[in-house]
N, C-alpha and C positions, 0 to 999 in steps of 0.2 A: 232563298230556301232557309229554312229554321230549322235549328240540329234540337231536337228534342232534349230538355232538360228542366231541371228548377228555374232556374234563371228565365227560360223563355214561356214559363207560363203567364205571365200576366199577359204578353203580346198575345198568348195565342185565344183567349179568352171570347173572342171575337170570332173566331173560324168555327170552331168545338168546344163543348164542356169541357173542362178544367175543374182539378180539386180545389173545391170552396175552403178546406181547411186547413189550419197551418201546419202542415206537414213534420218542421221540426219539434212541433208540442207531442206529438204521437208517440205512446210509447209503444211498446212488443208485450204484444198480449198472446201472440202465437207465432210458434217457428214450424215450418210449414215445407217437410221434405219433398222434393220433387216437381222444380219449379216450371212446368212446361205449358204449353199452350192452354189444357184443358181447364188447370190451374187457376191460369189467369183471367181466363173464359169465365169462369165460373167465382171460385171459395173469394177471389180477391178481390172480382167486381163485387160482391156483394156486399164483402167488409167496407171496400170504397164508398159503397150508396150507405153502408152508416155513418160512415165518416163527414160526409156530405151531408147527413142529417143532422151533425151537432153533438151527436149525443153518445160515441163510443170512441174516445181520445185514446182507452187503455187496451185497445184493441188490433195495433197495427200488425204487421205480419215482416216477419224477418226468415227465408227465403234459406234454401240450405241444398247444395249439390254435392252429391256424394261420388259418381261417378267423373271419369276422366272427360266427359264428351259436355258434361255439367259447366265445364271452363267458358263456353262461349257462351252462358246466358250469364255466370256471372258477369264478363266482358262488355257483354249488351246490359245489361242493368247499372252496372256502375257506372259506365260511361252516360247513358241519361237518368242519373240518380233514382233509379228504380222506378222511372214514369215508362209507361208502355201506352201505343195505340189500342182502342178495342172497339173494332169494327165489326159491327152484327148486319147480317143481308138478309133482306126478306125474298121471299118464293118470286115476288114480281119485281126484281133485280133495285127495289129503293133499299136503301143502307143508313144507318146511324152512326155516330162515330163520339169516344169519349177519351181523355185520357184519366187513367187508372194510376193512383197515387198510392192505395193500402200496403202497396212493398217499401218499406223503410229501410230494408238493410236485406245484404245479402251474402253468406257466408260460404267458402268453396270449402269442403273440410281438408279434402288433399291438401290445401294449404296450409291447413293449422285447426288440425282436429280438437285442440285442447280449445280454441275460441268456440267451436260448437258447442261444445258442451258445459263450458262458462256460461254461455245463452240459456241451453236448454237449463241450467241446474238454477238462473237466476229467480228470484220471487217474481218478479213480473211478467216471466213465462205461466200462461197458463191451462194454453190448450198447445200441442203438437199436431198436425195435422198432416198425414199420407197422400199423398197419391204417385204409388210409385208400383204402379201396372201391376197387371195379373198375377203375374209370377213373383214379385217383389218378397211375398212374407215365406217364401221358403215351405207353403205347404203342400204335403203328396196327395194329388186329389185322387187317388185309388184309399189310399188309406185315412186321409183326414188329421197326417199327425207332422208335426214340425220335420221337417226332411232337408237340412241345409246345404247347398249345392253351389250356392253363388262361390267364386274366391274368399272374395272379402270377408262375408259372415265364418266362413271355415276357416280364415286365418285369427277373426275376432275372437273365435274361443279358442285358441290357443293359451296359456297363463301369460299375464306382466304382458300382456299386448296394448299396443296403444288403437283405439278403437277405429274405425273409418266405415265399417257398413250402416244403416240406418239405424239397426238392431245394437249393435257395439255402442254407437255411442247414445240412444236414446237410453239404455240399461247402464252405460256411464252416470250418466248426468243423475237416476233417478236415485242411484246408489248415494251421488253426494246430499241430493234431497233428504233422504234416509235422517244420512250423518247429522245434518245441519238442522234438522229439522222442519224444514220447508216442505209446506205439502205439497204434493206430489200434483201433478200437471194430466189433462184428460189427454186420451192419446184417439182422436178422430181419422179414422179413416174417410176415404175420399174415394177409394178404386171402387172398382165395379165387380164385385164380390160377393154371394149369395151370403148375408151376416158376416158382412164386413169389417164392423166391430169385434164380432164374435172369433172372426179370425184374426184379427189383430191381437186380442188379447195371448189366443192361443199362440201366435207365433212368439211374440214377446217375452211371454211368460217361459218359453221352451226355452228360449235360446238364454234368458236370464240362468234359468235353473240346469242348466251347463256350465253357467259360470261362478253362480251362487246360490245355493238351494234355499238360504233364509233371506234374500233380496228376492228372491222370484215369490218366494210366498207373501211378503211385502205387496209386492205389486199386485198380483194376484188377489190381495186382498182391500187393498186402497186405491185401484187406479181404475178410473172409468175407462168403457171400450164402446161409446156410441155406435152402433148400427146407421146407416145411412143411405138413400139412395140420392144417386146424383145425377143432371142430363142436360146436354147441351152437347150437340154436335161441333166439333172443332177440331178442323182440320189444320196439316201440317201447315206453317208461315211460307210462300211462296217469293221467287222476288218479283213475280208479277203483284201480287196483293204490297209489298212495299214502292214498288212505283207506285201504286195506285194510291197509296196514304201520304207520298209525294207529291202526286198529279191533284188530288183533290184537294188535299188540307195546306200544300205548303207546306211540309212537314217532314225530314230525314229524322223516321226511327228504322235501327235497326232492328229489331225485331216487334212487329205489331202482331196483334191476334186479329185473327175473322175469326166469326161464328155463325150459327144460326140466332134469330131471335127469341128462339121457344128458349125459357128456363125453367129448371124444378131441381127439387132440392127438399125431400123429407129427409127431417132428422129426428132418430130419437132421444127427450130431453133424458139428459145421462150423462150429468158432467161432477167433475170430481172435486174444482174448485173454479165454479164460476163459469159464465157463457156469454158472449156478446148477445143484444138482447134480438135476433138474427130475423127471426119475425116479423119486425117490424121494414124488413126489408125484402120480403115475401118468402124466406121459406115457412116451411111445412115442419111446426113441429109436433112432436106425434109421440103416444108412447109404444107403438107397435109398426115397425119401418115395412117388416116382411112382407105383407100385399104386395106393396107398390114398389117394393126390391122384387118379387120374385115379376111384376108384371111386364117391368123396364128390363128384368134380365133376361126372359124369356120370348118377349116382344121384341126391344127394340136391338139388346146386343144380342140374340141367338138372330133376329133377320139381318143384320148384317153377314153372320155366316151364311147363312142359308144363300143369300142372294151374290156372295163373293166369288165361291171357286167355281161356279155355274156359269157368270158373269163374265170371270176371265177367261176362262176357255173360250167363250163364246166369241170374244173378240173385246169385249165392253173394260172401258179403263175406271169409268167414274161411277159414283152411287146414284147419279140422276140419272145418269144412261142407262144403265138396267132397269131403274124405278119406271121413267119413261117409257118403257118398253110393256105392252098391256099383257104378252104374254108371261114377262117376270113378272106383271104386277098381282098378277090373277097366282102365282103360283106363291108369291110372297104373303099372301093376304091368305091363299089357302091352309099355308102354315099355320100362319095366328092364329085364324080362326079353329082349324079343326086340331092340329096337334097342341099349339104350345096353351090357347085358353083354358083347356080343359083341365089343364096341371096347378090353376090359378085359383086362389084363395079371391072369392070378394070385396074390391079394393073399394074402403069407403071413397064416397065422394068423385068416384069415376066410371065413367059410362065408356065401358069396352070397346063397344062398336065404336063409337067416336073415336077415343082414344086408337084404333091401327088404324081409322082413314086418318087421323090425324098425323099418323107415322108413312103412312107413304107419302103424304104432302109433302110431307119435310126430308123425307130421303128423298123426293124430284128434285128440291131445290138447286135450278142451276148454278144458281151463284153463290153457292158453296165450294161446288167442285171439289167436294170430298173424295179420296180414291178409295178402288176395293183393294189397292196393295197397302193403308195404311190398317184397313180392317181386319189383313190375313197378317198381319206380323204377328211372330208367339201365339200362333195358331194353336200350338199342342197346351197350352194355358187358356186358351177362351174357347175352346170344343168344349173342354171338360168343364165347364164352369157356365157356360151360356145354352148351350144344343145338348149334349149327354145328358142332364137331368130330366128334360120334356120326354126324350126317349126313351128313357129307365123307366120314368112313370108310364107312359102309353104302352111298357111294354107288360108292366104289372097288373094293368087294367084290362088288357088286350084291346088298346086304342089303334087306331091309324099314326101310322110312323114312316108311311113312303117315302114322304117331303125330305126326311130328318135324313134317312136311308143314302135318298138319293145324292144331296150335300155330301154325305160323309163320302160316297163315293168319288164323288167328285173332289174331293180335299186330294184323297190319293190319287188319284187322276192328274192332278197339279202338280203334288210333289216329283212326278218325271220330270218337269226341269223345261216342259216345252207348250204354251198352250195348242188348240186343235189349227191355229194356221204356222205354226212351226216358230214361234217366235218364242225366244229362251224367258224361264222366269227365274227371279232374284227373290230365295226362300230366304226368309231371317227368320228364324226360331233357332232356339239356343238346342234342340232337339232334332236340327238338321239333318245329320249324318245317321242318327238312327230313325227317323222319319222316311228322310229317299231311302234306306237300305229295305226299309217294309214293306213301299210302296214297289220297290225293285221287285221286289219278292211275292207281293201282290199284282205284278202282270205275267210271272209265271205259275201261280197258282193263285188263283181269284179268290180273295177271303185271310189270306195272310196277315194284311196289313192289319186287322181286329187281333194278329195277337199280340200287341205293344201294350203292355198290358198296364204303362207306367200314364197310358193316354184312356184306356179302354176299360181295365180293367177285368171284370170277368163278363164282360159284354160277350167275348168273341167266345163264350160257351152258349151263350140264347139262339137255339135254330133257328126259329122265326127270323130274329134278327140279321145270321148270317146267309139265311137264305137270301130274304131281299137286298143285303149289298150284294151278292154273288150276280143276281139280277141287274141291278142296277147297274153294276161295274161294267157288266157285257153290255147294257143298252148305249153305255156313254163309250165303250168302247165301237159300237158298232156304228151309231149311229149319230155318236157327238152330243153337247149339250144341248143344244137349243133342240133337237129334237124329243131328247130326254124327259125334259120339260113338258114340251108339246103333250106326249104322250101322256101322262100322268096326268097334266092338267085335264087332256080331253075324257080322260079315266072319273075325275075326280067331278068335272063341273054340277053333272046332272044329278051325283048323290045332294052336294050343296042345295042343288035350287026345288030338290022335291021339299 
């Protein structure tokens, strides 16, 4: 067996692709917060496949965990010099397999926040890049304004602190830019964010102008915030998928990626000094991202809720197994079609219809084994950012909004703690305790749960609205999910096929 690292590339050459290029020539062209599966699935393969082209040496990517739980990937990347497995499985269970070389370096800041930000403040940083979840930029999606909650960010504006949240030390480093003269570095988002860019800047620019009102206007006025959509299904690292990178390749990593093999990746061109030439290794670059952001938001991450809390109650643990199922399928597709397309701007270059049978194809994949418990974590961050915007609009328009209805009811429905065959569930959202207490509150009086108004907003004043979850709530209380479903769907089919 072969312990993954520098040294055993040349042997492994033979089993799998391997980086063609020399690795120690690479410099750091971007630092790159939030180094997780999707990451690697994705921003890093792609810098890899330029790397592999020859032709983007000043591009490599240096790696930055800011959290305490960030410890074990630094641990697994040093120990194999920042080479990872990246195994993509297709729908008929054949697989490809590469190792991914674009992480050069990798920095934990708990250890020594001042080397972050010597990185970030260097001239050869030049792009920073996010992907650090939903919830990560601190904004209030009732209001749209910087709302800082985490620890960290609230101990970072404290004075004479020494920085540790992604925000502390990215508004470090851009202060010494400032000083030194060094321009300033594009700040790329990577999450899954209705103008992702748009909120980056905004949280940045907040949380500087707390600390320094003429550095925030600096930034504010020098610092690119590209918009972006991103896509690749990638699921949690299992240690079944690392036996398997064992069993096939001969190969102990400890942490490899699976994915699907669908990628995409618009970005719009919007950089503040300089861009890998990224294109040429298939993204999409574009000077208007929102289409094909609002169509992957509203498509692919609102049908992940839609089909989650349905899902679980039902009995169903994985994303194929509800897809596979013709009655979730018919009810998933109904969404798309009738509620969330209608909300959707004209996305050059894509054919709708295609594009959601192309999305249930790839949520059956069995050999992903994606779960619906990775899709419900920080629920109260991707309702409000994925499903509540289809709704608001349908509800402006006076569209169909059952589907949307019915989900949210069913979110509450979960948050009791038990699915319908009595087997406990494990909520992670940072909104826990005041989530169950709504939800508590909503099986004594039907419609409560719409007044959290920090998820909702002023939702839970629209009748229409409250009428149908009131509905809804008793259906799934009376009659459970999958009949729930049933119901609607059999409500629903004949309008579709007139």
């Amino acid at each position: 067996m072969t312990s993954l690292n520098e040294a055993a590339l040349p042997g492994l050459a033979h089993r799998l692709p391997v980086p063609t290029y020399n690795r120690s020539a690479v410099k750091t062209g971007i630092v790159h917060f939030g180094v997780g599966g999707f990451h690697r699935s994705h921003e890093a393969m792609f810098i890899d496949r330029l790397l592999n082209q020859g032709g983007s040496a000043d591009w490599g990517i240096c790696g930055v965990g800011v959290l305490p739980s960030d410890a074990q990937m630094r641990d697994a990347l040093k120990s194999q010099d920042g080479l990872y497995t990246l195994v993509l499985k297709a729908p008929d269970g054949t697989e490809t397999a590469s190792i991914i070389g674009s992480i050069t370096e990798y920095l934990f800041a708990p250890d020594d926040p001042g080397a972050v930000i010597t990185k970030l403040a260097a001239p050869d940083t030049r792009i920073v890049s996010l992907s650090v979840t939903e919830g990560g930029y601190c904004i209030n999606d009732t209001t749209g304004e910087f709302d800082p909650h985490a620890l960290d960010v609230i101990q970072d504006l404290e004075p004479n602190t020494v920085p540790h949240s992604v925000f502390g030390l990215i508004t470090a480093a851009l202060a010494q830019r400032r000083t030194q003269g060094t321009p300033p570095f594009t700040v790329m988002s990577c999450d899954n964010i209705q103008g992702n860019g748009n909120v980056a800047r905004k949280a940045l620019v907040s949380f500087a102008r707390l600390k320094d009102a003429d550095l925030a206007a600096w930034i504010s006025e020098n610092v690119a915030f590209p918009n972006s959509m991103v896509d690749r299904i990638t699921p949690v690292t299992t240690d079944p998928d690392r036996d398997s990178v064992s069993n096939t390749y001969g190969l102990t990593d400890t942490w490899p990626v699976v994915a699907e093999q669908f990628e995409q990746w618009v970005l719009e061109d919007n950089f503040t000094n300089g861009r890998p030439p990224l294109e040429d290794a298939g993204v999409q670059i574009v000077n208007d991202v929102e289409p094909y952001e609002l169509m992957k938001l509203r498509l692919l991450n609102a049908s992940h809720q839609v089909m989650s809390y349905l899902g679980y109650l039902a009995g169903y643990r994985y994303v194929h197994e509800v897809c596979s199922d013709p009655l979730f399928a018919e009810f998933i597709l109904g969404y798309m079609e009738e509620e969330a397309t209608p909300t959707l701007r004209p996305v050059p270059g894509i054919d709708l219809d295609a594009y959601r049978t192309e999305l249930l194809h790839r949520f059956s994949n069995p050999a992903i084994r994606d779960t619906l418990a990775r899709q419900m974590v920080d629920a109260s961050e991707r309702i409000p950012k994925f499903l509540l915007p289809v709704l608001r609009e349908q509800l402006d328009r006076e569209g169909p909004i059952n589907r949307a209805v019915l989900v949210i009811a069913a979110w509450s429905r979960f948050l009791e703690g038990a699915d319908e065959q009595g087997t406990t569930i494990e909520i992670t959202d940072r909104r826990r305790h005041e989530l169950q207490t709504a939800a508590g509150a909503d099986q004594r009086k039907p419609g409560s749960f719409l007044n959290l108004t920090e998820v909702f907003g002023n939702l839970g004043h629209n009748e229409r609205f409250t009428t149908a979850y009131r509905q809804a709530r008793e259906a799934l209380k009376h009659a459970g999910a999958l009949s729930a479903v049933q119901e609607l769907t059999d409500q629903a089919i004949p309008a579709r096929r007139t």
